[in-house]
PDB file of N, H, CA, C and O in Angstrom:
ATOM      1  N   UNK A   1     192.287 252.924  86.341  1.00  0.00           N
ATOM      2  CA  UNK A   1     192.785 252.513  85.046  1.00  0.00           C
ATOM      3  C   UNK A   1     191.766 252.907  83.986  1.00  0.00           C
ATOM      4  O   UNK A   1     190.586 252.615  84.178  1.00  0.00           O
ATOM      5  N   UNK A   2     192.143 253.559  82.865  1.00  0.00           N
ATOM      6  H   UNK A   2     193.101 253.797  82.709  1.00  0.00           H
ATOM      7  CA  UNK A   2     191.333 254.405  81.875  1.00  0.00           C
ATOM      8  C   UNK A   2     191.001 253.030  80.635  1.00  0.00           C
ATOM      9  O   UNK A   2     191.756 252.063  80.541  1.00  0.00           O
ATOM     10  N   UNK A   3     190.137 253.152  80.041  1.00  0.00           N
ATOM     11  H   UNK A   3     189.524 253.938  80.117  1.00  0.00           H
ATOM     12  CA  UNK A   3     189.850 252.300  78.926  1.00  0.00           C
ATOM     13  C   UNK A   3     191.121 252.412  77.921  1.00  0.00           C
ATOM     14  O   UNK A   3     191.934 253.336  77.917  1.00  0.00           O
ATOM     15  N   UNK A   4     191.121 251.277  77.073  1.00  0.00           N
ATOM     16  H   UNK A   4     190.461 250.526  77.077  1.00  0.00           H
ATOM     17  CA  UNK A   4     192.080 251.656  76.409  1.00  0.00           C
ATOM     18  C   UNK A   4     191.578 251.185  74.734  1.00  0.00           C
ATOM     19  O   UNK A   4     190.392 250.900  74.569  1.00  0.00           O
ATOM     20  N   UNK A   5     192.546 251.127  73.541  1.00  0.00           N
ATOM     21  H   UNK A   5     193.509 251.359  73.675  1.00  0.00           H
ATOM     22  CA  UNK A   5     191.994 251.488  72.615  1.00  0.00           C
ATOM     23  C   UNK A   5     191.382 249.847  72.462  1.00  0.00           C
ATOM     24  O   UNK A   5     191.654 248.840  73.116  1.00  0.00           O
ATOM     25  N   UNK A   6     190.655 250.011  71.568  1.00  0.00           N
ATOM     26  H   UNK A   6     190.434 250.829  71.036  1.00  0.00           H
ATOM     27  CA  UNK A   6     189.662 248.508  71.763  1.00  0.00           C
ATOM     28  C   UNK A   6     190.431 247.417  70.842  1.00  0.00           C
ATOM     29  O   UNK A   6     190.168 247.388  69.639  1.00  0.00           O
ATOM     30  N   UNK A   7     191.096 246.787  71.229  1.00  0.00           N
ATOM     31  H   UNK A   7     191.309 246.811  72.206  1.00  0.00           H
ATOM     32  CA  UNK A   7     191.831 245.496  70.594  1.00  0.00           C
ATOM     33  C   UNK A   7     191.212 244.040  70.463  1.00  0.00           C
ATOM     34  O   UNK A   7     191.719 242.951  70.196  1.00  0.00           O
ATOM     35  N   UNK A   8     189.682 244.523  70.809  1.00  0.00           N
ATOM     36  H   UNK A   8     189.270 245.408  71.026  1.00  0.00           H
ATOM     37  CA  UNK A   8     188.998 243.207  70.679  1.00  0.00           C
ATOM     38  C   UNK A   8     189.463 242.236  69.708  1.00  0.00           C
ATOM     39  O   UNK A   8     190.177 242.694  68.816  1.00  0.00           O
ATOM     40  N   UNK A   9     189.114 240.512  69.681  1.00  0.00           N
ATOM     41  H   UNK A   9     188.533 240.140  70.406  1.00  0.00           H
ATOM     42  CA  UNK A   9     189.054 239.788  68.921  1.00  0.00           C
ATOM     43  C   UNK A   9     187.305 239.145  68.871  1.00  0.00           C
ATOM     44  O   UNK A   9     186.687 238.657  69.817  1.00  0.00           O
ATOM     45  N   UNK A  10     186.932 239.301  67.771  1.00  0.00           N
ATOM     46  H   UNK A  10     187.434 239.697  67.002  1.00  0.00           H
ATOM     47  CA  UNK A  10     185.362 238.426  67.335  1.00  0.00           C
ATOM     48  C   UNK A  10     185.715 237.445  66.518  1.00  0.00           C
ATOM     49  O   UNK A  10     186.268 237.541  65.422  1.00  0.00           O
ATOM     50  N   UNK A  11     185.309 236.307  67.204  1.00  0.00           N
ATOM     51  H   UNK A  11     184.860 236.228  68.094  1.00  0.00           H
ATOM     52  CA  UNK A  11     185.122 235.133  66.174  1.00  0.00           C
ATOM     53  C   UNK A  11     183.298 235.035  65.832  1.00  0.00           C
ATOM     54  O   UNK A  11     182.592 235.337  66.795  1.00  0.00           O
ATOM     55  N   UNK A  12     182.820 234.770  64.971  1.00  0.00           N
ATOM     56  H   UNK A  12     183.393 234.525  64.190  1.00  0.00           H
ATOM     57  CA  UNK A  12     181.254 234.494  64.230  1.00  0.00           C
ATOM     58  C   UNK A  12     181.064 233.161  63.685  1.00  0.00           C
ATOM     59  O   UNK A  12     181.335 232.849  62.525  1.00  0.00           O
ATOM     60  N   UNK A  13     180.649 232.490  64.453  1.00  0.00           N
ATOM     61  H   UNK A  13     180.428 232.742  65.395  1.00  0.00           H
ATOM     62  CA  UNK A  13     179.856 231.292  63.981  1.00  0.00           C
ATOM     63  C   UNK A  13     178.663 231.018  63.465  1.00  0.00           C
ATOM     64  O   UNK A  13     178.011 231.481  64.400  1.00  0.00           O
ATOM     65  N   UNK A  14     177.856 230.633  62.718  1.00  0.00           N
ATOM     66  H   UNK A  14     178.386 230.256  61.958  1.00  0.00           H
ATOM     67  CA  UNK A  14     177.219 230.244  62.352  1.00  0.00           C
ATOM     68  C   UNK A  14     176.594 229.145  62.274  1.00  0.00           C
ATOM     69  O   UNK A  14     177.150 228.364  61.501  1.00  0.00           O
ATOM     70  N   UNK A  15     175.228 228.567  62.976  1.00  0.00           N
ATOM     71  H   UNK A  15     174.776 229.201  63.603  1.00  0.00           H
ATOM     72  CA  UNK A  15     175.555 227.169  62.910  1.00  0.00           C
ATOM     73  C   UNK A  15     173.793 226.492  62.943  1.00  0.00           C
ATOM     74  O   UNK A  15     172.992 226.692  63.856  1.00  0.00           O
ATOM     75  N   UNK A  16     173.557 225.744  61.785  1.00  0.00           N
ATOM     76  H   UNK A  16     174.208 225.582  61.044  1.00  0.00           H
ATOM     77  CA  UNK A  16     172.450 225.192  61.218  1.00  0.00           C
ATOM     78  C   UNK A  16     171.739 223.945  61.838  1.00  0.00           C
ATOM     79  O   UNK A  16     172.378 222.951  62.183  1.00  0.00           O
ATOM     80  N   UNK A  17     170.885 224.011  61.916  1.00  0.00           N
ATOM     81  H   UNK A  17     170.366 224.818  61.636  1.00  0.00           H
ATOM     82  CA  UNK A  17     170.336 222.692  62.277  1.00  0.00           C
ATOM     83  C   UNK A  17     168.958 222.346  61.417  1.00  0.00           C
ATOM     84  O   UNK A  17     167.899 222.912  61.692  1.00  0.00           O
ATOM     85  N   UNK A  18     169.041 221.582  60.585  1.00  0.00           N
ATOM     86  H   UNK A  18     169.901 221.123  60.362  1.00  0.00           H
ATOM     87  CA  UNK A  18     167.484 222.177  59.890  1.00  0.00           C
ATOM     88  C   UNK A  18     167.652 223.521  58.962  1.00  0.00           C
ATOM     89  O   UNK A  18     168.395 224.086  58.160  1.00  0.00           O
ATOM     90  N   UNK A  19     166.554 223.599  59.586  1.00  0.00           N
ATOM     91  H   UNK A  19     165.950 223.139  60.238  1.00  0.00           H
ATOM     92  CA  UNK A  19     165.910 225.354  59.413  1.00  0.00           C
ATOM     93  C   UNK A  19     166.447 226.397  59.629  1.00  0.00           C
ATOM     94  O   UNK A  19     166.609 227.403  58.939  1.00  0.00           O
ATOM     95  N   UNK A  20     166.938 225.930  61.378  1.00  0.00           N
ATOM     96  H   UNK A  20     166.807 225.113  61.939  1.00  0.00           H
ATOM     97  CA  UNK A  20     167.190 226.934  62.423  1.00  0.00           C
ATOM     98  C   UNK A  20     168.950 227.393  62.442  1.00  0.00           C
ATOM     99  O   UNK A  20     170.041 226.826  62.385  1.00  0.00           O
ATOM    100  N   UNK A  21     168.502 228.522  62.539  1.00  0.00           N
ATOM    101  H   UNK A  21     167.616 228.982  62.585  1.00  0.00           H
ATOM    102  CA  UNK A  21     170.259 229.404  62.680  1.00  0.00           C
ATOM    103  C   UNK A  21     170.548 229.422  64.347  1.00  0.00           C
ATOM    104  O   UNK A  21     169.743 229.812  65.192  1.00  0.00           O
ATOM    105  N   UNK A  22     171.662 228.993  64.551  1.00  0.00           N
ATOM    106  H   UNK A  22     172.316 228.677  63.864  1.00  0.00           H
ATOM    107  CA  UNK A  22     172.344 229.364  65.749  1.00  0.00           C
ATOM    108  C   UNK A  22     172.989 229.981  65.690  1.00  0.00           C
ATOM    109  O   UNK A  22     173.683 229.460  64.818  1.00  0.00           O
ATOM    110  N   UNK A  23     173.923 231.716  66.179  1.00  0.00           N
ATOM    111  H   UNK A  23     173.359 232.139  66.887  1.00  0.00           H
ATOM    112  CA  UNK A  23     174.846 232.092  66.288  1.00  0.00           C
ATOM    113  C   UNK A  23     175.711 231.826  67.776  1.00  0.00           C
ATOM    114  O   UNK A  23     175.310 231.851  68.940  1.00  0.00           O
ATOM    115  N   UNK A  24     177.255 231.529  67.115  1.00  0.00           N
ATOM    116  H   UNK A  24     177.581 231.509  66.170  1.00  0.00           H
ATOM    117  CA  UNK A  24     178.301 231.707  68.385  1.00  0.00           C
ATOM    118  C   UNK A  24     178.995 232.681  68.137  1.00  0.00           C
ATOM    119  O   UNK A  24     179.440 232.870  67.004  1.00  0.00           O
ATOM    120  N   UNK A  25     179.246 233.570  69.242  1.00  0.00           N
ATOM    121  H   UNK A  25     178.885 233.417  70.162  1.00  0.00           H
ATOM    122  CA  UNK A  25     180.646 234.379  69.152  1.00  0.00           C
ATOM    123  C   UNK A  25     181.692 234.154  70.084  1.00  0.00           C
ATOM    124  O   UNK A  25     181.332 233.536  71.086  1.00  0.00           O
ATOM    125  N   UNK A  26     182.897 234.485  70.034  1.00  0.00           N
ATOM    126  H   UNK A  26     183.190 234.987  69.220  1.00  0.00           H
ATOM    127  CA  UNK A  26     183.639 234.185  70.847  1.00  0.00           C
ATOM    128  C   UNK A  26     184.428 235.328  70.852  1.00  0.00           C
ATOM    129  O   UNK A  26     184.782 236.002  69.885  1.00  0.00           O
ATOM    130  N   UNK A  27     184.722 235.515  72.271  1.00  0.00           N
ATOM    131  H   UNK A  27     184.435 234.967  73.057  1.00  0.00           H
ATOM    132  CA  UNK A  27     185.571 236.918  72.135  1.00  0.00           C
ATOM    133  C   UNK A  27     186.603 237.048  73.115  1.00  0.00           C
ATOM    134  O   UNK A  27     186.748 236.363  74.128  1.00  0.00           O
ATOM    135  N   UNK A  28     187.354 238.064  72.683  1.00  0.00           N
ATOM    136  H   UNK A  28     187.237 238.621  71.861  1.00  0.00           H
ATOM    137  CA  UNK A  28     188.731 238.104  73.638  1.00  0.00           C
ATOM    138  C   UNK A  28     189.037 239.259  74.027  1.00  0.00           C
ATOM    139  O   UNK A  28     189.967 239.781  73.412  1.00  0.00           O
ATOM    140  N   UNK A  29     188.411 240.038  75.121  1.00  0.00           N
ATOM    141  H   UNK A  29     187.656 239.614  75.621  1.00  0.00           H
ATOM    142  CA  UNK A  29     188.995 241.675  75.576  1.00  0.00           C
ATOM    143  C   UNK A  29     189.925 242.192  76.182  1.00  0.00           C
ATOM    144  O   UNK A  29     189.768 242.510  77.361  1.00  0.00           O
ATOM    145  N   UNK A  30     191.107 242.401  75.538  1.00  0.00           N
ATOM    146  H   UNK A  30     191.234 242.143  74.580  1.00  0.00           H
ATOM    147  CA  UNK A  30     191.929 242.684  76.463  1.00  0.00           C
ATOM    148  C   UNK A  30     191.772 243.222  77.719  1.00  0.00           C
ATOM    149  O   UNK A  30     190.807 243.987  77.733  1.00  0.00           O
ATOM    150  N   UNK A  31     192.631 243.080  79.349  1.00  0.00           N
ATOM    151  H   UNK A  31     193.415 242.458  79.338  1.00  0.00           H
ATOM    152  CA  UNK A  31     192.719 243.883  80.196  1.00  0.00           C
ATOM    153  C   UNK A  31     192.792 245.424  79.931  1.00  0.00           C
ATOM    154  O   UNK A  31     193.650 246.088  79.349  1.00  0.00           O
ATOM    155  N   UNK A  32     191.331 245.871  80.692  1.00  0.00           N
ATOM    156  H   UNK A  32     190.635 245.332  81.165  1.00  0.00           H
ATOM    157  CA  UNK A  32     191.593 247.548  80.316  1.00  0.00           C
ATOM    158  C   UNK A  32     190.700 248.198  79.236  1.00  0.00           C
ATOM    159  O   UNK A  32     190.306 249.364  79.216  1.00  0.00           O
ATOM    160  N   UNK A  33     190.438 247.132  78.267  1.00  0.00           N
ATOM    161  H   UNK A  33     190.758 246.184  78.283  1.00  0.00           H
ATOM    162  CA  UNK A  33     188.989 247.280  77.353  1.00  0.00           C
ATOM    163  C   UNK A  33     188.239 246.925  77.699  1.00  0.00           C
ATOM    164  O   UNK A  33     188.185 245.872  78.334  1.00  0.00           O
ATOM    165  N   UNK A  34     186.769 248.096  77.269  1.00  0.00           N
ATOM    166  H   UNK A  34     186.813 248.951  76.753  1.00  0.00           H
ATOM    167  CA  UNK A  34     185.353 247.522  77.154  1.00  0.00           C
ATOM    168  C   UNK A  34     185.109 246.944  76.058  1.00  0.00           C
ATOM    169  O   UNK A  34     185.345 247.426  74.950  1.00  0.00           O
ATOM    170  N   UNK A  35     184.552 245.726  76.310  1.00  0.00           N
ATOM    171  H   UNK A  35     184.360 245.335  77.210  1.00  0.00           H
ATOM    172  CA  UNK A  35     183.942 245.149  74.814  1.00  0.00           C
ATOM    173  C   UNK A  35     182.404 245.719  73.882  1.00  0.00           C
ATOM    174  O   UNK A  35     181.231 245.771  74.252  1.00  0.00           O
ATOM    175  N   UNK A  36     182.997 246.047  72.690  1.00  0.00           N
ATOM    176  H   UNK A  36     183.950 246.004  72.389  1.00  0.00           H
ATOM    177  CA  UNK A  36     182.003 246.557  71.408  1.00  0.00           C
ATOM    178  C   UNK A  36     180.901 245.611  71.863  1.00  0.00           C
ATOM    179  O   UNK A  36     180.834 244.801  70.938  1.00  0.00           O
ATOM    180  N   UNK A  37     180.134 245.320  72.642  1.00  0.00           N
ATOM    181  H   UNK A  37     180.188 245.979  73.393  1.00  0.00           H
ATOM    182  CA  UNK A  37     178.825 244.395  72.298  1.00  0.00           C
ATOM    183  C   UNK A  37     177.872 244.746  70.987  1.00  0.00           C
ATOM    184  O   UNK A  37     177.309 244.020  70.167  1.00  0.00           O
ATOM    185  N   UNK A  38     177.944 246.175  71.155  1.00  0.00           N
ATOM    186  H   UNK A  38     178.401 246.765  71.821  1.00  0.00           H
ATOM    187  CA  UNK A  38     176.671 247.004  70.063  1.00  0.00           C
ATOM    188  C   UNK A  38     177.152 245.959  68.649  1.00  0.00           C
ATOM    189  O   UNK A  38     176.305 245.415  67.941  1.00  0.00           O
ATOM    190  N   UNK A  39     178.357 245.847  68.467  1.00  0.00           N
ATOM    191  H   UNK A  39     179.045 246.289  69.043  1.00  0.00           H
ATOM    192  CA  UNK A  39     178.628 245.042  66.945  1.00  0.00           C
ATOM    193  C   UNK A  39     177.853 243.589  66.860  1.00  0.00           C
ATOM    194  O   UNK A  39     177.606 242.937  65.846  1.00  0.00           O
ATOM    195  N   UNK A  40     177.541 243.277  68.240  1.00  0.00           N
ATOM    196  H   UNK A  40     177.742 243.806  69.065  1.00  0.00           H
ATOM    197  CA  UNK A  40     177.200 241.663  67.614  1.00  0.00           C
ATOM    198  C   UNK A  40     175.357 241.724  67.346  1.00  0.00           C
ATOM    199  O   UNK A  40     174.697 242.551  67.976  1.00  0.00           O
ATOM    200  N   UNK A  41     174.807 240.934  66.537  1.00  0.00           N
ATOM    201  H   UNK A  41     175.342 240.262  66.025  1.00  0.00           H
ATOM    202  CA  UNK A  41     174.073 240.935  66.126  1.00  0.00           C
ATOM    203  C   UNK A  41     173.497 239.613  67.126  1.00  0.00           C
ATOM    204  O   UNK A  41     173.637 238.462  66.712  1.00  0.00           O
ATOM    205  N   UNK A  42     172.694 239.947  68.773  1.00  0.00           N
ATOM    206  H   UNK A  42     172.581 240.882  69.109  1.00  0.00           H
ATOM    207  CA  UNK A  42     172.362 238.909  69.007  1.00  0.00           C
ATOM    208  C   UNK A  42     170.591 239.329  69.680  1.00  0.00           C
ATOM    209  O   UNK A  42     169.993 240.315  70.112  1.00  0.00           O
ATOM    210  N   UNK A  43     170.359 238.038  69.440  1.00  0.00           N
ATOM    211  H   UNK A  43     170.844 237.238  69.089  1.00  0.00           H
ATOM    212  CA  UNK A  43     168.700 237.604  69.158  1.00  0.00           C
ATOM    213  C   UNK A  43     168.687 236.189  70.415  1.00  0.00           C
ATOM    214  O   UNK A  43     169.663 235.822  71.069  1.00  0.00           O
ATOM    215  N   UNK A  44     167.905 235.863  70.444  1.00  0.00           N
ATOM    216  H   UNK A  44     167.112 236.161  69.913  1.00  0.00           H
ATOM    217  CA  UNK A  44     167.350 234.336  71.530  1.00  0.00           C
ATOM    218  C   UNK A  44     168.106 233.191  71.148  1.00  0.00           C
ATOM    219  O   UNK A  44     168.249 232.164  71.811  1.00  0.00           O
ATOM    220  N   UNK A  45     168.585 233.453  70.007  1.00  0.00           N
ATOM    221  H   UNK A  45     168.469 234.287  69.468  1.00  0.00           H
ATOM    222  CA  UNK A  45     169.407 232.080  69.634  1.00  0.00           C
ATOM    223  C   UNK A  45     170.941 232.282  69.325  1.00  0.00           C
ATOM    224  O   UNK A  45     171.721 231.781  68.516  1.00  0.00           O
ATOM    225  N   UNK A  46     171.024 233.129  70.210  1.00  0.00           N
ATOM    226  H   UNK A  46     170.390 233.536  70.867  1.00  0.00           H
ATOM    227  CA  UNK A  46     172.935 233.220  70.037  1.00  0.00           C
ATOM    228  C   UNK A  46     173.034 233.281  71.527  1.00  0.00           C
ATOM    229  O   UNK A  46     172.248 233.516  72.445  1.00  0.00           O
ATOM    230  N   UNK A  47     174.779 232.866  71.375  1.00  0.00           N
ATOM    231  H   UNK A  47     175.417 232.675  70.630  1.00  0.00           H
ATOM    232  CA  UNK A  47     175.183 232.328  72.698  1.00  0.00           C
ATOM    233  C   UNK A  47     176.708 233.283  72.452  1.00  0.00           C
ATOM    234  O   UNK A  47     177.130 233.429  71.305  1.00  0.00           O
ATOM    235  N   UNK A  48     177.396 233.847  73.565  1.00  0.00           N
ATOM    236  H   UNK A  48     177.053 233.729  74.497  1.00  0.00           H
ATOM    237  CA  UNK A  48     178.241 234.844  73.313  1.00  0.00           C
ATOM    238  C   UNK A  48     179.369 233.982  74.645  1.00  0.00           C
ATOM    239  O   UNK A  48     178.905 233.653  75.737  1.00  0.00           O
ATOM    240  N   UNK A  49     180.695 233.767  74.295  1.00  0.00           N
ATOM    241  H   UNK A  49     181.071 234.034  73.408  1.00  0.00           H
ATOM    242  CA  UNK A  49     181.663 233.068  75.330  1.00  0.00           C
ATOM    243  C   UNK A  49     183.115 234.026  75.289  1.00  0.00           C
ATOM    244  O   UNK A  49     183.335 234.588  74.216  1.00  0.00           O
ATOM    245  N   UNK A  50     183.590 234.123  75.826  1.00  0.00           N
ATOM    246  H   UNK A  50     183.411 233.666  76.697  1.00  0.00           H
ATOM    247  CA  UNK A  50     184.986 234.294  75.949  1.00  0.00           C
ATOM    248  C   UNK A  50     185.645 234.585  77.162  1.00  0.00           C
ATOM    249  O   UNK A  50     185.208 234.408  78.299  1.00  0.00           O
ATOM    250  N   UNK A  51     186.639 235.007  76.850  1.00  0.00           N
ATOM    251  H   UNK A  51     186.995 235.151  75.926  1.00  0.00           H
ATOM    252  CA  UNK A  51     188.045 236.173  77.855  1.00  0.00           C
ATOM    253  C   UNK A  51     187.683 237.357  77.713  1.00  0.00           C
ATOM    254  O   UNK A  51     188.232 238.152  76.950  1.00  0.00           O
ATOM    255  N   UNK A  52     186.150 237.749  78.856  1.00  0.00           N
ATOM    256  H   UNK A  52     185.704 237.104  79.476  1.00  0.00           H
ATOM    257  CA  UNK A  52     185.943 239.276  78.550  1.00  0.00           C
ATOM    258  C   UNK A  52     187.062 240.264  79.615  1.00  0.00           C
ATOM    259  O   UNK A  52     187.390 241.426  79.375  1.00  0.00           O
ATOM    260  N   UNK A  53     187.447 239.551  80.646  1.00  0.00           N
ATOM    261  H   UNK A  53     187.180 238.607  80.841  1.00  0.00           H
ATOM    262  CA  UNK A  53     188.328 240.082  81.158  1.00  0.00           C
ATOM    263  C   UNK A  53     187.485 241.108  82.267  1.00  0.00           C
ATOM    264  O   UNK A  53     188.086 242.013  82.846  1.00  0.00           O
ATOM    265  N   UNK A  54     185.793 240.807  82.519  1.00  0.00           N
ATOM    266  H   UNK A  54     185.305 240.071  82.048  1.00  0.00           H
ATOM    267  CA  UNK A  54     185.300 241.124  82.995  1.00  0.00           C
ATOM    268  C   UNK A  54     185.012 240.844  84.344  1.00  0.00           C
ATOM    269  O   UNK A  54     185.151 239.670  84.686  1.00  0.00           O
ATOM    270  N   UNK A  55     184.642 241.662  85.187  1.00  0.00           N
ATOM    271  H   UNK A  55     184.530 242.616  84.910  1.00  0.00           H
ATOM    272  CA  UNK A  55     184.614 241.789  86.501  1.00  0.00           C
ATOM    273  C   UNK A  55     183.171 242.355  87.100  1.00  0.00           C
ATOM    274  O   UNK A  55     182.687 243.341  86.545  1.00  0.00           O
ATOM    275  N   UNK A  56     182.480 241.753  88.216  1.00  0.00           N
ATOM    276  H   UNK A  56     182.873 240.952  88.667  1.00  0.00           H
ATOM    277  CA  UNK A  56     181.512 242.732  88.563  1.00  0.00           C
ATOM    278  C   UNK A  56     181.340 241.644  90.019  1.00  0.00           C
ATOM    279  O   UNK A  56     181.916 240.636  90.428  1.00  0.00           O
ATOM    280  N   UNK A  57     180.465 242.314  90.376  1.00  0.00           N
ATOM    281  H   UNK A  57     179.997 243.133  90.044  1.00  0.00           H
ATOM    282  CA  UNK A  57     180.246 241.999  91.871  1.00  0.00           C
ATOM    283  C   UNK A  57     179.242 240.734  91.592  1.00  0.00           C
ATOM    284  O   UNK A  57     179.319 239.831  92.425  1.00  0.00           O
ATOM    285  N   UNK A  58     178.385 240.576  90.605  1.00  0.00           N
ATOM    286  H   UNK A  58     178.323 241.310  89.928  1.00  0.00           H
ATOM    287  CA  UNK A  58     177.639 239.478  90.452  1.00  0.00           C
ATOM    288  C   UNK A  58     178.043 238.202  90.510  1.00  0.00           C
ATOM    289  O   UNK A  58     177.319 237.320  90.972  1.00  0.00           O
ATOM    290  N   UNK A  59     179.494 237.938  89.947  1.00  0.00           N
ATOM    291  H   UNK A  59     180.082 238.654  89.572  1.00  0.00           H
ATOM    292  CA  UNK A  59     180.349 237.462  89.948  1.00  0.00           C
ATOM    293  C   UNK A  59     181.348 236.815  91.042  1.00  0.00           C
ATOM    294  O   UNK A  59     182.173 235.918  90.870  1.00  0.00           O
ATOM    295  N   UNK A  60     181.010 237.588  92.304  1.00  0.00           N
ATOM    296  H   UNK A  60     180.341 238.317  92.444  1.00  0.00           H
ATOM    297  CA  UNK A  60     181.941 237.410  93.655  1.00  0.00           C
ATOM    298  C   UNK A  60     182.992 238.621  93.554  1.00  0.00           C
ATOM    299  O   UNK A  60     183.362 239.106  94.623  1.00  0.00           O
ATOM    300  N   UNK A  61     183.413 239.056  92.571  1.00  0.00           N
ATOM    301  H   UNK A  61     183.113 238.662  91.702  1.00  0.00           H
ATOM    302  CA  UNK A  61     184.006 240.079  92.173  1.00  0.00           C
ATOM    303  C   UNK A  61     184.069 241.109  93.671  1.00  0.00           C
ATOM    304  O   UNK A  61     182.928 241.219  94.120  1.00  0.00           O
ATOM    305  N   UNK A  62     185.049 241.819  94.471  1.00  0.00           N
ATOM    306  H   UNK A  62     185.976 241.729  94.107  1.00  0.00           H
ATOM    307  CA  UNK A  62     185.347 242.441  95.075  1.00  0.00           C
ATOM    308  C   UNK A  62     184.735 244.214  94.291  1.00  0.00           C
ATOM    309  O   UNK A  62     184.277 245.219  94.837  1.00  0.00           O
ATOM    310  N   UNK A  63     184.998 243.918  92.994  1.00  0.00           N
ATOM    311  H   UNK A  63     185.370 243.103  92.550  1.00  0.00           H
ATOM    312  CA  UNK A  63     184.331 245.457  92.162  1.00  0.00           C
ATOM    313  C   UNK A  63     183.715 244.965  90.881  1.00  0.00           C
ATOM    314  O   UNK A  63     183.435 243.801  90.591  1.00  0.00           O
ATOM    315  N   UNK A  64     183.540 246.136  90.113  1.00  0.00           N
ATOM    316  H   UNK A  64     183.767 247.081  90.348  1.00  0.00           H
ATOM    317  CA  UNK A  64     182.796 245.994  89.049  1.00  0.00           C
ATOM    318  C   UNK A  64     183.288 247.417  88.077  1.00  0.00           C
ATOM    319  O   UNK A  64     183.012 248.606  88.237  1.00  0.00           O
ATOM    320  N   UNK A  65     184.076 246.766  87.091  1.00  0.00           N
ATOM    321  H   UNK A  65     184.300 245.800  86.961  1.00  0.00           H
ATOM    322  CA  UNK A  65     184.674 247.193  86.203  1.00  0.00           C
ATOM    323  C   UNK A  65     184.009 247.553  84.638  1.00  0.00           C
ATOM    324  O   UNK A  65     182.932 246.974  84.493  1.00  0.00           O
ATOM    325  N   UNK A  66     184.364 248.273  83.598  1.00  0.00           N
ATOM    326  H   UNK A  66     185.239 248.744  83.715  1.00  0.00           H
ATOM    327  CA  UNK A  66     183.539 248.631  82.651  1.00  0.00           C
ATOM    328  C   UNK A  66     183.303 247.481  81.776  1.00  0.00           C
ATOM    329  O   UNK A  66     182.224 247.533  81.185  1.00  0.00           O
ATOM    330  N   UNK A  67     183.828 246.743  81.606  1.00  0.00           N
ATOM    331  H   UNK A  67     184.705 246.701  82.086  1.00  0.00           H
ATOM    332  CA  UNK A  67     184.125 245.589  80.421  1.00  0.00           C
ATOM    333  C   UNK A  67     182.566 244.308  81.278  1.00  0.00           C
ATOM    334  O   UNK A  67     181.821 243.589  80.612  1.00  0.00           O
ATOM    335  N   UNK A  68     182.559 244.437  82.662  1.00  0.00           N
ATOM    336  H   UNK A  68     183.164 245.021  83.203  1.00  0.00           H
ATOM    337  CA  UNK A  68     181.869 243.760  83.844  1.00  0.00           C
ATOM    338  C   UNK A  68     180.292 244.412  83.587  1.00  0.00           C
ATOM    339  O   UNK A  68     179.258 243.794  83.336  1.00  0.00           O
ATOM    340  N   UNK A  69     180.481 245.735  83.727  1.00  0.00           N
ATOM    341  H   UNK A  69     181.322 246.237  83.931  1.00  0.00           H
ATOM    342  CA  UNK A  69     179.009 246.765  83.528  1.00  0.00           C
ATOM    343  C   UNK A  69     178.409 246.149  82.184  1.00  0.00           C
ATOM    344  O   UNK A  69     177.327 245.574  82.302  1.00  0.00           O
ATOM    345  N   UNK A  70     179.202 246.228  80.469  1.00  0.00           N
ATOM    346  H   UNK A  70     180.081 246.695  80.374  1.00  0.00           H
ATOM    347  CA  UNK A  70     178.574 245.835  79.566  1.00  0.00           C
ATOM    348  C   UNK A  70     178.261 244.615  79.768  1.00  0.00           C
ATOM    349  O   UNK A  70     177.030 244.610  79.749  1.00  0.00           O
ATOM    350  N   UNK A  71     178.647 243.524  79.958  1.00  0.00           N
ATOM    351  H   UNK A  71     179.647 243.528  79.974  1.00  0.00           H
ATOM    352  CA  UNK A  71     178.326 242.358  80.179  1.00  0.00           C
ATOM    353  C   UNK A  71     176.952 241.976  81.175  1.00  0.00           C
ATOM    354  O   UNK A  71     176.374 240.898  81.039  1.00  0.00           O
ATOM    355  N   UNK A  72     176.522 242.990  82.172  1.00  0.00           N
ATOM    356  H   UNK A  72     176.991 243.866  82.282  1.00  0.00           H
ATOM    357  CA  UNK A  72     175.878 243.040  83.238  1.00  0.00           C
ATOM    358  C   UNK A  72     174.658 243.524  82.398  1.00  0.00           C
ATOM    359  O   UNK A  72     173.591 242.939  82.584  1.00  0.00           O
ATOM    360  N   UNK A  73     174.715 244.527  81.502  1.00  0.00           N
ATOM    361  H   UNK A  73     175.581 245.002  81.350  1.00  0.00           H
ATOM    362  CA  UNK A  73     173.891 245.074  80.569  1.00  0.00           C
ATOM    363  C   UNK A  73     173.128 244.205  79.170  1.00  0.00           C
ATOM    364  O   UNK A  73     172.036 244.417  78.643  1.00  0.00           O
ATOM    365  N   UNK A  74     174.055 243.298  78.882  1.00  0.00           N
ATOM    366  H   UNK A  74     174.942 243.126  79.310  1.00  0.00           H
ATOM    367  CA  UNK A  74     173.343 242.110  78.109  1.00  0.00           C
ATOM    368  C   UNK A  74     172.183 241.933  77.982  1.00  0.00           C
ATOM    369  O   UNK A  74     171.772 240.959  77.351  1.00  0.00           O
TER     370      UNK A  74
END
């Protein structure tokens, strides 16, 4: 199965405590997309969740799929 065109969804949170910035993202990759990671802007204090739709053997995963590889690459 070939990649397909990237239909991602990003949600961007922002979130204060004090001083300190927290970022959340939340994301949704369709089956068949790799997810854009390069777009998110993350540092030690962001936390990244969703439906990556990802797969890899780290996982228990039987394989390891492209959407699985970026995520593995984090």
């Amino acid at each position: 199965m070939g990649e397909s065109e990237d239909k991602s969804e990003i949600i961007k949170l922002e979130v204060w405590k004090k001083s300190c910035r927290f970022k959340i993202y939340a994301l949704y990759v369709p089956p068949g997309s790799k997810p854009n990671l390069s777009s998110l802007s993350i540092d030690n204090k962001t936390i990244v969740i969703g439906d990556m739709n990802a797969h890899s053997t780290r996982w228990g995963y039987g394989d390891t799929n492209a959407a699985g590889k970026e995520i593995e690459d984090l």
